[in-house]
N, C-alpha and C positions, 0 to 999 in steps of 0.2 A: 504494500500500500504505500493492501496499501493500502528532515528536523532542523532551525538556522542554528550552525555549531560553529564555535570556535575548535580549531583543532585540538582533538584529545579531551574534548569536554562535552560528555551524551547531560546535556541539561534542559531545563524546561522551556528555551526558545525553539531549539533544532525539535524539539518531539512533539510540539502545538501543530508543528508542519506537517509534522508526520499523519494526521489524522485526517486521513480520508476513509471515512465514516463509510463512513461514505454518503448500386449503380456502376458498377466496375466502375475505376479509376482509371485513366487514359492518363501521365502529366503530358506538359505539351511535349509536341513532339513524339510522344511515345512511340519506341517501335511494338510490332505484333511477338505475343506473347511464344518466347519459341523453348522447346523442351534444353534446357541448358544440360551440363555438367555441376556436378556441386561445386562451391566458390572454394576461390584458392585460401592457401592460408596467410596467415597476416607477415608480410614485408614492410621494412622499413621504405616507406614512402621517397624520401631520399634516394634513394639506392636505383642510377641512373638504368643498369644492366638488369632489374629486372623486368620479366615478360609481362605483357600486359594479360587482365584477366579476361577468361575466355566472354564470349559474346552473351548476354542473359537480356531481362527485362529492362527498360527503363527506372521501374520503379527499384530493381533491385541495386540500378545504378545508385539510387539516389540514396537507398540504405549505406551502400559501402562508402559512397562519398562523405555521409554523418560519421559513421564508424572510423574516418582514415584510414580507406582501404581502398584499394585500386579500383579503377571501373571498370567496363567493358571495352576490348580498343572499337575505335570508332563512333561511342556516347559522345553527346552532347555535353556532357560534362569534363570530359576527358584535359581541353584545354584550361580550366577553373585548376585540375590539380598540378598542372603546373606551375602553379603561383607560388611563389614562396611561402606565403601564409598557410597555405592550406598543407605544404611538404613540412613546415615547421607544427601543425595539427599534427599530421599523420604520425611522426616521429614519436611526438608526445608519448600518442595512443599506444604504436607499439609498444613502446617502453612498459605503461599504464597497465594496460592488458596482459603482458608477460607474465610482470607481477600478480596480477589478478589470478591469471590461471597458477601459477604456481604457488599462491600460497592459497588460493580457496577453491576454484575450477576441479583441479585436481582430486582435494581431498575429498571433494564432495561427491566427486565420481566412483573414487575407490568404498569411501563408506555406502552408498546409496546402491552402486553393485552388488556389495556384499550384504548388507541387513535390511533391502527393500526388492532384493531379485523378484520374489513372486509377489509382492504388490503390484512389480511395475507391469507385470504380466498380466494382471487385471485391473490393471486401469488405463482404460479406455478412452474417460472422458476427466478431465482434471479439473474442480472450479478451485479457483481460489479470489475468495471473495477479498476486499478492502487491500487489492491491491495494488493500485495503481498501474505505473506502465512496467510491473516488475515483471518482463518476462524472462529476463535473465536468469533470475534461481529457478524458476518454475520446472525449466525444460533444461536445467542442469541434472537436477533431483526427478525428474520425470522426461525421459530423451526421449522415448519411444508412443508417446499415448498418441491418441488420431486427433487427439479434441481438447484445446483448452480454454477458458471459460474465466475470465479477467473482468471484475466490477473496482471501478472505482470511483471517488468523485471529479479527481481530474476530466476535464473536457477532451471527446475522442480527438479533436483537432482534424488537421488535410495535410495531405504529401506538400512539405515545402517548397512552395516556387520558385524560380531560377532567383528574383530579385534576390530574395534570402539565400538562398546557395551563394551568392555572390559576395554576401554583407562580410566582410569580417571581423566583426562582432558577433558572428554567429561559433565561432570556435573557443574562445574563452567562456561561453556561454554553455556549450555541450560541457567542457570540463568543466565547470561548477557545478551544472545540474549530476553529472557522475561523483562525485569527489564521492558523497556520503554513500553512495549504496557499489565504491568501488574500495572504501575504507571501511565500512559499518555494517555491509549488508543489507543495508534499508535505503529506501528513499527519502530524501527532503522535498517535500511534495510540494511546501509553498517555496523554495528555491527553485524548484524547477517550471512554475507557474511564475515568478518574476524572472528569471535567467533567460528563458525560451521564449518568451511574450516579447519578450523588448526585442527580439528581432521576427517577431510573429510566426514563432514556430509556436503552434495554437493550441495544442493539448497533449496526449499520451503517444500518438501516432509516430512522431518522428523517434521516440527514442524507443519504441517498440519494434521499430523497422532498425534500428542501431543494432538493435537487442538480437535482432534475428540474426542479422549476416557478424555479429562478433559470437557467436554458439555456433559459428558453421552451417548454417541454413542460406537458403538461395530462395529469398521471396519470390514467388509467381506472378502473386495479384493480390491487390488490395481491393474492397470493395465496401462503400459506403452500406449502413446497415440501421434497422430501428426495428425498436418492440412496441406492438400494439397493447391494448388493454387485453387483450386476450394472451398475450405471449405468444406472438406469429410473429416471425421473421421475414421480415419483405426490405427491398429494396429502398435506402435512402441517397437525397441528394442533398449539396453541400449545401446549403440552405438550412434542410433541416437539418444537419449535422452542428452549423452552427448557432442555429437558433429552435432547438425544438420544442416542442407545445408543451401543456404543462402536464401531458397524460401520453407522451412519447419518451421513449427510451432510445437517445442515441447511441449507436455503435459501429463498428468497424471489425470488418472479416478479413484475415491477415491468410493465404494460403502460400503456403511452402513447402522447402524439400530439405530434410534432414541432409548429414552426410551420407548417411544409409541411403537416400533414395526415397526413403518414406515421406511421404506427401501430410500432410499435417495442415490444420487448420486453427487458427485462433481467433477467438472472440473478445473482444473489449467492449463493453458499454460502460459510460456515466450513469452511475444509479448513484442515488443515497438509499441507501439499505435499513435504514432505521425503521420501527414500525410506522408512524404516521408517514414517510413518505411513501414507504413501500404501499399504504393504504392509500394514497392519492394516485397512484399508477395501477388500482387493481392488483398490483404483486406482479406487475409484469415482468419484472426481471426473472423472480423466480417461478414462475410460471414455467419460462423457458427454461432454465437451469431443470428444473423436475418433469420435465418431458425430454430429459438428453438419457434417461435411464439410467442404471448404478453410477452413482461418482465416487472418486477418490477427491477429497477435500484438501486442499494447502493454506494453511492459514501461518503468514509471520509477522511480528512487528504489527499487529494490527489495533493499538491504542486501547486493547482487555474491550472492545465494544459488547463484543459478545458475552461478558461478564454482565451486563448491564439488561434492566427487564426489557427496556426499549427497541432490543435487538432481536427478540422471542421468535420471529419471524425466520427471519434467515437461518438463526440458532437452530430451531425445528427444522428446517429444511435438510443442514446438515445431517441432523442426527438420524432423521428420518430414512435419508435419501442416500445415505455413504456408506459404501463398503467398508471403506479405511477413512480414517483421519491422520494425517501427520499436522503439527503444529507447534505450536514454542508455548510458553505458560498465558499469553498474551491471547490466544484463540480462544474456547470455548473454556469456562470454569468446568474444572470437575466435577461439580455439584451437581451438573446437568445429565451427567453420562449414567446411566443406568448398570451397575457393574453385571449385574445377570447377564445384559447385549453385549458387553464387550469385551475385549480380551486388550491386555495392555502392556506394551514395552518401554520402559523409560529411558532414556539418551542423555548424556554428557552429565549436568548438577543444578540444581534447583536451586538458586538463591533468592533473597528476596529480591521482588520488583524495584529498578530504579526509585530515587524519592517520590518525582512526579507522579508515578504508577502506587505507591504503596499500600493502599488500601484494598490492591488485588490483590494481597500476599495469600495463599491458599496453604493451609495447615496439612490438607488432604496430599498435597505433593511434596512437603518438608516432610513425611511421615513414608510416602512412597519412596523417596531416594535415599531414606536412613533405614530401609529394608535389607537385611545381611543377608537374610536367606534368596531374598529375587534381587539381585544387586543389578541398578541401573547398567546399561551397555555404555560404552566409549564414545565419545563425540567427538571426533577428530577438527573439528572447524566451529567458528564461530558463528553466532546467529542471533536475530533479536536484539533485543535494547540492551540487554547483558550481552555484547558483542562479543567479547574475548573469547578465545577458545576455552578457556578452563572454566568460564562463567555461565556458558550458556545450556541449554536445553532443548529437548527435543520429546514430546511423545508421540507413538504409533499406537493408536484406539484401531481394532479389528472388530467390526462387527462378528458376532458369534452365528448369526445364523442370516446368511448374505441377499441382500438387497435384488429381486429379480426385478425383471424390465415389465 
C-alpha cells in the first residue's frame, strides 16, 4: 500500500503516507502489438557497446524507459536515452537495483521457494488489498499466479506522455518516489503523489509498469478499466479514469509475460475499502474480487486497517474467500481468525508495533512466537514497519478445509 522519512527514521510523518486505506491503450505513435522475447537484463545504461533491446510494444518501451532500461532499437524513445540525463538515471538505477536484488530480491526468492512451494501452486488469483502501486513484492513472493488483484487509494493515472518522458525533472522524481519501498519495503504513498504529480505522472500506473519490466516481465498491453455497481468489468476511457462518478471504480489491466513465458495479468483499481465507502459503491470492488474464485491474500505494511471495525467488509471477504493468507502483524488481527478454519505458521519475530501503531500490539502473537514446542520458522529479509531483518514478521493462515469456486 498499500511514509515522508528522514533517512533511518520509520516515524509518524513517512507512515500518515503510508495509509492508503484505502479501452486498450494505443500511446502515440504506438507500434502493433507483436509477440516479443522476454526483456533483456538490466545494463549499465552508459555502456556504449551494448546491444540494443530486442523489438517489443510501445508501451513496454515506455516501462523500461521509467525503469532505466534500454528500449526497443528503432522506438520513438530510443533518441531521449541518449541524453545525458536520462544515461546518468539509468546508471543510478542499475547501481539501485543491484542492491535491491541482492540484499532483498534474492532472499525473498530463496525463502518463498522453499516454505511457500505449494501455496504458490495454488494460487491462482493473488489480491492484495491496501496496496498501492506495490507490485514489486507481490510477484517477487508470488512469480507464477495468472491473476493479481491491487486496491489502493492512489489514483490509477495514464501511460506518460512524450512531454513528461522529456521533463527532466521527471528522474529525480522516480528516485524519491522508490527510495522508501527500495530501502523499507513499503511505499510512501503521499511522496509518490507529490514527487510524480509535479511532472504529471498521475497515479499508480507508471510505477506499476517500472515494476513490471525491473521483475523481468515484458508488458503487452495496458488497458483502461472500471467497476460497475454490480462488479462487471467493462471497458474505460481516460476521462473516466481521471475523473470517475461517484459509484465507478477506476482501474487499469496491466497484461504481461513473465521470464517463463507465462502471460499474466494484473489488476489495479482506486477503491477506499473502508465500510461506508465500500457501501456507496454497492461493494463493487469486492464484488469482483469474490467472483475471481479461491484467492490467496497478501497483505503488508497496510496501516493495522483491518484491525479496525470499519474495515469488516473486506476483512470478511478475506476470511471468507482465501485459501491462504500470508501477511505481517499489520493485516488482519488475530482475533478474527477462527483457529478451528485455520492452520498457522509463524515467520521471523513479533515485536511490538512501531509507536505510531501501538495500540495494535496483539498478546495473541507475543504468546505465539514464545511457543518452544511450535517455534516460529526463519525470516531471512525484512518486511513491514519493523523493517529490519531480525524485526520483522511474517504469518501463513491455511484454511483447513479449502475454498471451492
Amino acid at each position: 500500500m498499500r511514509i515522508r522519512v528522514v533517512p533511518f527514521v520509520v516515524s509518524l510523518c513517512f507512515l500518515a503516507a503510508a495509509c492508503s486505506e484505502q479501452k486498450s491503450f494505443a500511446p502515440e505513435q504506438a507500434a502493433p502489438t507483436v509477440t516479443a522475447p522476454p526483456p533483456v537484463a538490466d545494463t549499465v545504461a552508459t555502456t556504449p557497446t551494448s546491444p540494443p533491446a530486442p523489438d517489443t510494444t510501445a508501451v513496454q518501451n515506455v516501462a523500461a524507459y521509467l525503469a532505466g532500461q534500454h528500449v526497443s532499437q528503432g522506438s520513438d524513445l530510443q533518441p531521449l536515452t541518449t541524453q545525458p540525463v536520462w544515461q546518468a538515471f539509468a546508471a543510478n538505477q542499475a547501481q539501485s537495483w543491484a542492491k535491491y536484488h541482492q540484499t532483498r530480491t534474492e532472499k525473498i526468492q530463496q525463502w518463498a521457494a522453499t516454505e511457500l512451494d505449494s501455496v504458490r501452486k495454488r494460487s491462482t488469483t493473488i489480491f492484495y488489498p491496501f496496496s498501492g502501486p506495490d507490485l514489486l513484492n507481490v510477484v517477487t513472493v508470488f512469480p507464477n499466479s495468472q491473476k493479481y488483484v491491487l486496491v489502493g487509494l492512489e489514483p490509477v493515472g495514464t501511460i506518460p506522455a512524450r512531454a513528461t518522458l522529456e521533463n527532466p525533472s521527471l528522474f529525480p522524481a522516480i528516485k524519491a518516489s522508490l527510495w522508501s519501498v527500495l530501502n523499507f519495503s513499503f511505499f510512501r504513498t503521499n511522496d509518490m503523489a507529490v514527487n510524480l504529480q509535479s511532472v504529471e505522472l498521475d497515479g499508480a500506473l507508471p510505477l506499476l509498469l517500472l515494476f513490471a519490466t525491473r521483475t523481468e516481465h515484458l508488458v503487452k498491453q495496458v488497458r483502461y478499466v472500471q467497476l460497475d455497481t454490480q462488479g462487471q468489468l467493462t471497458e474505460a476511457d481516460t476521462a473516466t479514469i481521471h475523473h470517475p462518478g461517484p459509484k465507478i471504480i477506476p482501474g487499469v489491466e496491466l497484461t504481461m509475460r513473465n521470464k517463463a513465458g507465462q502471460e499474466q495479468q494484473v489488476y489495479y483499481f482506486s477503491a477506499d475499502l473502508s465500510d461506508w465507502k465500500v457501501g456507496n459503491t454497492k461493494a463493487a470492488a469486492l464484488q469482483y474480487v469474490r467472483s475471481l474464485g479461491p484467492l490467496t491474500t497478501y497483505v503488508k505494511s497496510a496501516t493495522y486497517l483491518m484491525h479496525k471495525a470499519y474495515f469488516s467488509k473486506v476483512r470478511n471477504l478475506v476470511l471468507t474467500r482465501s485459501n491462504f493468507v500470508l501477511q505481517d502483524d499489520s493485516g488482519i488481527a488475530m482475533k478474527y481468525f477462527r483457529p478451528a478454519e485455520w492452520q498457522f505458521t509463524y515467520y521471523g519475530t513479533y515485536k511490538r508495533p512501531i509507536n505510531l501503531f501501538a495500540r495494535h500490539y496483539q498478546p495473541e502473537l507475543t504468546a505465539a512466537y514464545s511457543d518452544s514446542v511450535h517455534a516460529p520458522r526463519p525470516l531471512p529479509f525484512g518486511t513491514g514497519y519493523n523493517w529490519r531483518q531480525n524485526d520483522s514478521n511474517l504469518l501463513l493462515a491455511q484454511r483447513q478445509t479449502a475454498v471451492v469456486e
